[in-house]
C-alpha positions in Angstrom: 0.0 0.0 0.0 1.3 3.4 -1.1 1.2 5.6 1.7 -0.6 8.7 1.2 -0.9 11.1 3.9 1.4 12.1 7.0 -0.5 10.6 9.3 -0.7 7.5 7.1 3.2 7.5 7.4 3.6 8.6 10.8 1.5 6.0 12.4 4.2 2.9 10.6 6.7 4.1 13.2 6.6 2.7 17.4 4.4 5.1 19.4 7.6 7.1 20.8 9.0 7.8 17.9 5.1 8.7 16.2 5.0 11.3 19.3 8.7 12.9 18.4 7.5 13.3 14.7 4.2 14.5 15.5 5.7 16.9 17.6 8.0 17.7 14.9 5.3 18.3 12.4 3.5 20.6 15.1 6.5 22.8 15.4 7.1 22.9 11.2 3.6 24.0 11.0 3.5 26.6 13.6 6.6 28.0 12.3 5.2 28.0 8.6 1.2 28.1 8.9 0.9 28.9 5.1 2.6 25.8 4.2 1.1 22.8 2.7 1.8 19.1 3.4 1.9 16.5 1.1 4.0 12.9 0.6 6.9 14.0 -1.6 9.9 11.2 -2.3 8.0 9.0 0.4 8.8 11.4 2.9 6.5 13.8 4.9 7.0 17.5 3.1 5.3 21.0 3.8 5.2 23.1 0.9 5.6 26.9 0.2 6.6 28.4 -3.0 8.2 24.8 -3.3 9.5 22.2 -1.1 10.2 24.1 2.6 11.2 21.2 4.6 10.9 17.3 4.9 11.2 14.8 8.2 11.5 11.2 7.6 11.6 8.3 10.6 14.7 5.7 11.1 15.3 3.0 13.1 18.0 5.3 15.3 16.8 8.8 14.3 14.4 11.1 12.5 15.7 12.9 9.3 15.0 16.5 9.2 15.6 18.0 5.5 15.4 22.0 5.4 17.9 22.3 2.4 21.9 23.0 2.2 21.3 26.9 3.1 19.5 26.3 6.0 22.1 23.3 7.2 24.7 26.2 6.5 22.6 29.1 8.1 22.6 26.9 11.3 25.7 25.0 11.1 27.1 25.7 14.3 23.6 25.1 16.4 24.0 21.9 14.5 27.0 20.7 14.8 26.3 18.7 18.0 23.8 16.4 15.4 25.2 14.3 12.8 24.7 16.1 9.3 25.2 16.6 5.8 24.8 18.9 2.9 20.8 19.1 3.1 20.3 17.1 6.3 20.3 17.0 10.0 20.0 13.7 12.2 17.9 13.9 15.4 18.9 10.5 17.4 16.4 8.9 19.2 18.1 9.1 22.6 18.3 13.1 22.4 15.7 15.4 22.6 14.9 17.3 19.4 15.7 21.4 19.7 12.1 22.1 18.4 13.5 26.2 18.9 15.7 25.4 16.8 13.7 23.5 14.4 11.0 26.5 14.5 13.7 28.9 13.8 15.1 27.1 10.7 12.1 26.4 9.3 10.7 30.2 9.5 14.7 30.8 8.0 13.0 28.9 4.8 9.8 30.4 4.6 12.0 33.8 4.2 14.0 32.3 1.5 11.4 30.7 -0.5 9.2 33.7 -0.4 11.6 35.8 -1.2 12.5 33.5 -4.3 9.1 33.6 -5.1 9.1 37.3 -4.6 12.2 37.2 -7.1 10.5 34.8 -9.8 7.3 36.9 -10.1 9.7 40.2 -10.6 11.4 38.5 -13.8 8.0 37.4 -15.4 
């Protein structure tokens, strides 16, 4: 079965972990109430002038996606969490820094609105 909505996806995981990304999703929403969700590459997304962020659940941690400017932007908050180019690593046995999370996703909603913004100049 294709999974279709958040919730859909959220409720494959243990309960502790569906109450981490439900609180996760909470905070991505308050931060960005305009945003849209929708299943994008089999992940949870919330949309806004494009893809704003994505969270995804693993065995050991939930993947938080909010793009290489943001990882950048933040870098040194998240340097005590395993990440990459586009992608931060909350472990299971820490707390997630839903501040943080709040901040960087309201970081995005700036920079995709203002690409937006940017877009609709050129046209």
């Amino acid at each position: 079965m294709d999974i279709i909505t958040i919730d859909e996806y959220i409720a494959t995981f243990p309960t502790e972990i569906q109450e981490r990304m439900q609180t996760l999703r909470k905070t991505i929403k308050e931060a960005a109430p305009k945003a849209t969700e929708k299943i994008s590459w089999e992940m949870p997304t919330f949309v806004l002038h494009g893809n704003l962020v994505h969270f995804a659940g693993f065995k050991n941690h939930i993947g938080f996606y909010p793009a290489p400017s943001a990882i950048e932007a933040f870098k040194d908050e998240l340097s005590a969490y395993k990440n990459a180019k586009g992608s931060v690593q909350f472990p299971h046995t820490k707390p997630i820094p839903y501040e943080l999370v709040s901040r960087i996703v309201k970081f995005r909603v700036d920079e995709n609105t203002r690409f937006a913004q940017e877009k609709a100049k050129k046209k």
